[in-house]
N, C-alpha and C positions, 0 to 999 in steps of 0.2 A: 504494500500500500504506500510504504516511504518513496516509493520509487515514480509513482502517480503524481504524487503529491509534488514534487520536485518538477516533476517536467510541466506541473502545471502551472507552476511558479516561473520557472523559466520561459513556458510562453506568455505568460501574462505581464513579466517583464520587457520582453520584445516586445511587445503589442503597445507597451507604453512606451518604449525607447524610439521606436516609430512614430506613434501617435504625435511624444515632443520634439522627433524631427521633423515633421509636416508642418507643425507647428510654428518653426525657425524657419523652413524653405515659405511659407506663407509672409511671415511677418518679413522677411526680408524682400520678396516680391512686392510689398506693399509699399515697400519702405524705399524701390527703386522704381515703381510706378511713375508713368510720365502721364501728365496728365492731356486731355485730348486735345485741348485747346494751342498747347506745345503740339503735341503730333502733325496737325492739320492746319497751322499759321504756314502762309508762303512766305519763304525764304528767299531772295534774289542770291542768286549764286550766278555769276558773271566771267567763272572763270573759264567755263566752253572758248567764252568769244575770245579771249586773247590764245587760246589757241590753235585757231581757225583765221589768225593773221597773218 
């Protein structure tokens, strides 16, 4: 039965070891979010033309 007990431990462990790194891969997506207003503003970039002279 010590043996059950153990391995039930051990995945219940992983399952939380996972759960607080999803956890970190989220907050740090959040935390490098650009927001849409940045995404979809036009930028002039003008450097085509001076290489087309």
């Amino acid at each position: 039965m010590q043996g059950d007990e153990s391995a039930n431990k051990a995945e219940q462990s992983e399952a939380a070891e996972r759960e607080a790194a999803k956890q970190r891969l989220l907050a740090q997506a959040e935390a490098e979010r650009v927001p849409v207003d940045d995404t979809t503003r036009a930028v002039p970039d003008r450097r085509w033309r001076r290489d087309q002279r």
